[in-house]
GUSEVEX-903561 format. One record per residue: residue number from 1; residue in one letter; chain; y, z, x of N, C-alpha, C in turn. Coordinates in steps of 0.05 Angstrom, whole numbers, plus 32768, in hexadecimal, padded with zeros to 4 digits. Example, Ala and Ser with C-alpha at 12.3 -4.5 7.8 and 13.67 -1.06 7.14 Angstrom:
ATOM; 1; a; A; 7F8E; 809C; 8108; 7FA6; 809C; 80F6; 7FBE; 809C; 8108
ATOM; 2; s; A; 7FD3; 808E; 8101; 7FEB; 808F; 8111; 8001; 809D; 8102
This chain:
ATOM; 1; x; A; 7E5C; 814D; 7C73; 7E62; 8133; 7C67; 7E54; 811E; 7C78
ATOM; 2; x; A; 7E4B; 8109; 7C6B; 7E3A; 80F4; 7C7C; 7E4D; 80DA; 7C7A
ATOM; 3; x; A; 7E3A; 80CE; 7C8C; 7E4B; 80AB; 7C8F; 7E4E; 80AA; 7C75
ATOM; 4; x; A; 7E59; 8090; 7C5F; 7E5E; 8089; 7C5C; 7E4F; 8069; 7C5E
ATOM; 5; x; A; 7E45; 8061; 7C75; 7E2F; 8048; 7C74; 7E24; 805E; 7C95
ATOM; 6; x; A; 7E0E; 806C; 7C8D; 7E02; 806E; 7C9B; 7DED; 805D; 7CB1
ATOM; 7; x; A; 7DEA; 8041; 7CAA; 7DD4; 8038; 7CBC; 7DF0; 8027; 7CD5
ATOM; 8; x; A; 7E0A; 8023; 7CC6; 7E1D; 8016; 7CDD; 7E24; 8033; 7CED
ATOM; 9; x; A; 7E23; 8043; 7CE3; 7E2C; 805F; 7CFA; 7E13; 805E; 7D0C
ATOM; 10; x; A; 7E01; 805B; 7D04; 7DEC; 805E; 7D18; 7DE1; 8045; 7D2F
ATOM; 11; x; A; 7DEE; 802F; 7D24; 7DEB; 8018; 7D32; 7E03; 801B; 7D4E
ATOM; 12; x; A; 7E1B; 8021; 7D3D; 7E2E; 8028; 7D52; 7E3A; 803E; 7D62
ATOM; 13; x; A; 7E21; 804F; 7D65; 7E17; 8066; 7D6E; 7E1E; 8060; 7D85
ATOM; 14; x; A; 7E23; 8072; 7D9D; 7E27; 806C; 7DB7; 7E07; 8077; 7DC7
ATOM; 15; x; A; 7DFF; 8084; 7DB3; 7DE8; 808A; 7DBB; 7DC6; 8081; 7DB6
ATOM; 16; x; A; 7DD5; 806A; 7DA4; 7DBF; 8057; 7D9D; 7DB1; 8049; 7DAD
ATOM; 17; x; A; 7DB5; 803E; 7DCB; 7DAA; 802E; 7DD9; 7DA5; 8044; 7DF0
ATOM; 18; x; A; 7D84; 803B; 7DF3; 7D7C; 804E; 7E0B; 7D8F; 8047; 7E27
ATOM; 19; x; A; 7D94; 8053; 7E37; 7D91; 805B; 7E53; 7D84; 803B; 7E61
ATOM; 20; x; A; 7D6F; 803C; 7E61; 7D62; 8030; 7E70; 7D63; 8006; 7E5B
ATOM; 21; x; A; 7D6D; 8009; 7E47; 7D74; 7FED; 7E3B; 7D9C; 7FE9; 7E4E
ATOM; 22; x; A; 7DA4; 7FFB; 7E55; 7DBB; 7FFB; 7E5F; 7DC2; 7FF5; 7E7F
ATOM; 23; x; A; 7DA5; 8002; 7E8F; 7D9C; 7FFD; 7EA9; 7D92; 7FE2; 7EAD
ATOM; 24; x; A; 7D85; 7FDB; 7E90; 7D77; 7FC1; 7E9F; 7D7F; 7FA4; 7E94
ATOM; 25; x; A; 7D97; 7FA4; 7E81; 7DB1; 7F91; 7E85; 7DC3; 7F91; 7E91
ATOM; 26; x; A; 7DCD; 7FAE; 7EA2; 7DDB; 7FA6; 7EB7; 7DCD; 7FA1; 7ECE
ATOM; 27; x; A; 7DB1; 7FA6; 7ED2; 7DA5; 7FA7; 7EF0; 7DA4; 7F7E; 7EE1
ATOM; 28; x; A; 7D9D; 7F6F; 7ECD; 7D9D; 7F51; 7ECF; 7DB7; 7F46; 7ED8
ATOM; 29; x; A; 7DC7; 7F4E; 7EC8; 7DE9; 7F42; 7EC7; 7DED; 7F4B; 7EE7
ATOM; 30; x; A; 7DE6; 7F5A; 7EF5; 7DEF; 7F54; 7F1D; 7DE3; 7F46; 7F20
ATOM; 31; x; A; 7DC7; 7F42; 7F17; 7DB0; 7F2E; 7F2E; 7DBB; 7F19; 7F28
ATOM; 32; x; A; 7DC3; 7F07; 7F09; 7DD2; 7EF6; 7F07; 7DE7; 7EEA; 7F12
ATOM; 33; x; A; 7DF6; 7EFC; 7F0E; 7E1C; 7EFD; 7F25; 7E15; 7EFB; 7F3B
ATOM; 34; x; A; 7DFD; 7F05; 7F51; 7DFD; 7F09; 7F64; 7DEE; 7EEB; 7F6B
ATOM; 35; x; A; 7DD7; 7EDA; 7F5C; 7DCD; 7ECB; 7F65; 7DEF; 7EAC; 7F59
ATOM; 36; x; A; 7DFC; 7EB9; 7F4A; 7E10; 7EA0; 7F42; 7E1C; 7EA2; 7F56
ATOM; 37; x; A; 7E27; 7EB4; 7F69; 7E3B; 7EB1; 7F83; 7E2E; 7EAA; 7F9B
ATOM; 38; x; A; 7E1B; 7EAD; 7F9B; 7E03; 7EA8; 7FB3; 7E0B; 7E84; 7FB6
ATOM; 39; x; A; 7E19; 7E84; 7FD7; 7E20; 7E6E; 7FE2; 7E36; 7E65; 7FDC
ATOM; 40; x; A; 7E4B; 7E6B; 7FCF; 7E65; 7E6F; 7FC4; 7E72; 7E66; 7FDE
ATOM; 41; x; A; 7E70; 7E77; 7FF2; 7E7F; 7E74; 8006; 7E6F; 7E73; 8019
ATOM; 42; x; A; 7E71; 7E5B; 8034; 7E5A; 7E58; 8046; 7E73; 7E55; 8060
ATOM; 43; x; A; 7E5C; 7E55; 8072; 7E6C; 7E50; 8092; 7E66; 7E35; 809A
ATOM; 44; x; A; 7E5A; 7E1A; 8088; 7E59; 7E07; 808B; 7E7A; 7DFC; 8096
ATOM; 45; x; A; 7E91; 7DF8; 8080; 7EAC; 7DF2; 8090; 7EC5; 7E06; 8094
ATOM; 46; x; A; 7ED0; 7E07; 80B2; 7ED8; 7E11; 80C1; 7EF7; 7E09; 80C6
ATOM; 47; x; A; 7F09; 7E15; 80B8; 7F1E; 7E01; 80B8; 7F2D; 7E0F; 80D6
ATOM; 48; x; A; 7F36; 7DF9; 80E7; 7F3D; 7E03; 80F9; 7F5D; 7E18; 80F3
ATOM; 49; x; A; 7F57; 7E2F; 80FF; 7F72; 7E3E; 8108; 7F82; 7E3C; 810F
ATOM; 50; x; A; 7F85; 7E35; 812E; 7F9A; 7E2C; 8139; 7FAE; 7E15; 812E
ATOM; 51; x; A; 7FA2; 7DFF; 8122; 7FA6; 7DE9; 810F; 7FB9; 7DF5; 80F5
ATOM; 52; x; A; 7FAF; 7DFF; 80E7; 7FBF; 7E19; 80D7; 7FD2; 7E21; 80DF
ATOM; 53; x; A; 7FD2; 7E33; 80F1; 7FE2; 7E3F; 80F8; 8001; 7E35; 8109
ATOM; 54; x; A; 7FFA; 7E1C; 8114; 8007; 7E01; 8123; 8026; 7E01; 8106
ATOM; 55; x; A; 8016; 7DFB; 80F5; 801E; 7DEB; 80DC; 802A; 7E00; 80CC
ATOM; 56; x; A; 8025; 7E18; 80CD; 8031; 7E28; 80B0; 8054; 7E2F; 80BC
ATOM; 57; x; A; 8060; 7E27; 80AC; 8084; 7E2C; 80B0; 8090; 7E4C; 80B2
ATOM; 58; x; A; 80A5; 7E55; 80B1; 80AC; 7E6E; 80B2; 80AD; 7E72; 8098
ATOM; 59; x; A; 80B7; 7E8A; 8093; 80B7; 7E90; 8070; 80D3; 7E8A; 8070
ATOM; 60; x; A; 80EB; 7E8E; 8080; 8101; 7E7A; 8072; 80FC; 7E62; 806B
ATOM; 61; x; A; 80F6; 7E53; 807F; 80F2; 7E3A; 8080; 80E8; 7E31; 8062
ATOM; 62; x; A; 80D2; 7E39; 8062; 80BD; 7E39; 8049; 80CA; 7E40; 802F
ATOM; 63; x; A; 80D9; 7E59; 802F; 80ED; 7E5D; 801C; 8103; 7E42; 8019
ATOM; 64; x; A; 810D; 7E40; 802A; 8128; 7E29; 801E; 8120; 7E14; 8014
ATOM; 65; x; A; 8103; 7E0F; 8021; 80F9; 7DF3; 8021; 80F1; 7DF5; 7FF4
ATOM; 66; x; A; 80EB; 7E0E; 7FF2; 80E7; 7E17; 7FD4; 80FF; 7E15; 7FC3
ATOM; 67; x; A; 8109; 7E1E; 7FCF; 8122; 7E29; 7FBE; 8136; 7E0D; 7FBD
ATOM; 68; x; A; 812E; 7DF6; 7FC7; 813F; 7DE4; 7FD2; 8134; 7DDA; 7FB2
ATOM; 69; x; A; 8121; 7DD8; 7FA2; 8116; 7DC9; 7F90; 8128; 7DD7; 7F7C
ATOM; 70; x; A; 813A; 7DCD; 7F69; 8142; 7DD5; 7F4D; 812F; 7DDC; 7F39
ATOM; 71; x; A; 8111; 7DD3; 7F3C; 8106; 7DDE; 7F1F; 80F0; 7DF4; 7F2D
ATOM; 72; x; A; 80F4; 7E02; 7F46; 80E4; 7E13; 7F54; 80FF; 7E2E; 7F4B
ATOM; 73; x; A; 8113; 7E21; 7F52; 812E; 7E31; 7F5B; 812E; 7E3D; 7F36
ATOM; 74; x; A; 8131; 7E22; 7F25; 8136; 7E37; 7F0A; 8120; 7E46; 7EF6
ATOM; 75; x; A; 810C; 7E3F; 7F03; 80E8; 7E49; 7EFF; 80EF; 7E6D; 7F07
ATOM; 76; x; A; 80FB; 7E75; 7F29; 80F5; 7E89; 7F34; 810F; 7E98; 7F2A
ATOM; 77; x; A; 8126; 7E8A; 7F1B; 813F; 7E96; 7F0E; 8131; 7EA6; 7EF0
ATOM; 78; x; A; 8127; 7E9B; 7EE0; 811B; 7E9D; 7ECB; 80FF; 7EB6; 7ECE
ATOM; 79; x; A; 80F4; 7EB9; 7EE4; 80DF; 7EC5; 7EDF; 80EF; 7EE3; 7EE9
ATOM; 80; x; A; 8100; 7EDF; 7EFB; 811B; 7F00; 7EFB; 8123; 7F07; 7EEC
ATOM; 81; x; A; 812D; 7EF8; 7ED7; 8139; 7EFC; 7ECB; 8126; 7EFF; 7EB1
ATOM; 82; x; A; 8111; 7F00; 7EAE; 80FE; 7F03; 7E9B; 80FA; 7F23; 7E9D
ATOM; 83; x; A; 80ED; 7F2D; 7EBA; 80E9; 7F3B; 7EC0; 80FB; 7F54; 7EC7
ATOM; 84; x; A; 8114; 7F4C; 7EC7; 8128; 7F5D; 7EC7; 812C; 7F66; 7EAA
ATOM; 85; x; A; 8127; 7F56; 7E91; 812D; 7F60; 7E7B; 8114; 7F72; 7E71
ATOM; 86; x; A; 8101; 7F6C; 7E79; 80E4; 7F7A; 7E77; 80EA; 7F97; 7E80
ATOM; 87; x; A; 80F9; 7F95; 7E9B; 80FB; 7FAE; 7E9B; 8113; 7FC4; 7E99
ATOM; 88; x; A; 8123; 7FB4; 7E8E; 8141; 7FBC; 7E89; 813A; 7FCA; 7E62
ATOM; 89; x; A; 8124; 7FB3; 7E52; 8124; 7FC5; 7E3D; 8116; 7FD8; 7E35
ATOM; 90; x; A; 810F; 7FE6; 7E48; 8110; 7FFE; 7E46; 8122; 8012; 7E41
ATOM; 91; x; A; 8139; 800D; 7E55; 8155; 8013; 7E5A; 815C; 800E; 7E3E
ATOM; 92; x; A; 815E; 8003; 7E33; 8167; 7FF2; 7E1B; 8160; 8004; 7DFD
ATOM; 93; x; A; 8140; 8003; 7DFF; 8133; 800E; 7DE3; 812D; 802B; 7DE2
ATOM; 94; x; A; 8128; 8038; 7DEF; 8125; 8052; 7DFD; 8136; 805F; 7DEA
ATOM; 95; x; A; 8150; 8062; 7DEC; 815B; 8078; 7DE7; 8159; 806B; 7DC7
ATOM; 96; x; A; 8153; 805A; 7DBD; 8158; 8061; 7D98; 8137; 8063; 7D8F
ATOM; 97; x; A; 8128; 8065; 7DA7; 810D; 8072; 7D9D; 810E; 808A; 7D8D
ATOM; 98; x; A; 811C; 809B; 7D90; 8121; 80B5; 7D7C; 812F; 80B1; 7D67
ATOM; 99; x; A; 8134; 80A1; 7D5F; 814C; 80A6; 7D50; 813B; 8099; 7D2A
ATOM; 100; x; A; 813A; 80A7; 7D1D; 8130; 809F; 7D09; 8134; 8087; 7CEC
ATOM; 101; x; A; 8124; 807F; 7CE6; 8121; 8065; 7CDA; 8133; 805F; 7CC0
ATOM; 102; x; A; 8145; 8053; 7CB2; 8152; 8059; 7CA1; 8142; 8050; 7C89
């Protein structure tokens, strides 16, 4: 039995495009990527460390100082509780997966 529209079966052939038309759009698309990130990140500024490090709080600290905000506090209530049901329905739908359709 044949296609059906034989010239779209053959267009979307996996074997339609040489080898080497496959090598040499991905060998452009790196030189590209590679010349678009080129200088992205330089050693021109140097943020001091110690300075940083002076300044960063404990993680309680940092925590209360979070949790002290009401719309941080009911932002991080909401996303548990999102995620608790995400994975609770499972628990939930699971067992009437078998059970057939009326």
């Amino acid at each position: 039995m044949t296609a059906p529209w034989p010239a779209i079966s053959s267009i979307l052939s996996p074997t339609c495009v040489s080898p080497a038309v496959t090598t040499t759009v991905a060998t452009i698309a790196f030189v590209v990527a590679t010349f678009a990130v080129m200088g992205v990140e330089t050693d021109k500024v140097k943020p001091a460390a110690n300075v940083l490090q002076a300044q960063k709080p404990s993680f309680r600290e940092a925590f209360a100082q979070v949790w002290a905000e009401p719309a941080a506090r009911r932002f991080t209530i909401f996303i548990f509780v999102s995620m608790l049901a995400y994975s609770a329905q499972e628990l939930l739908v699971e067992p009437f997966a078998a059970l057939p359709s009326a």
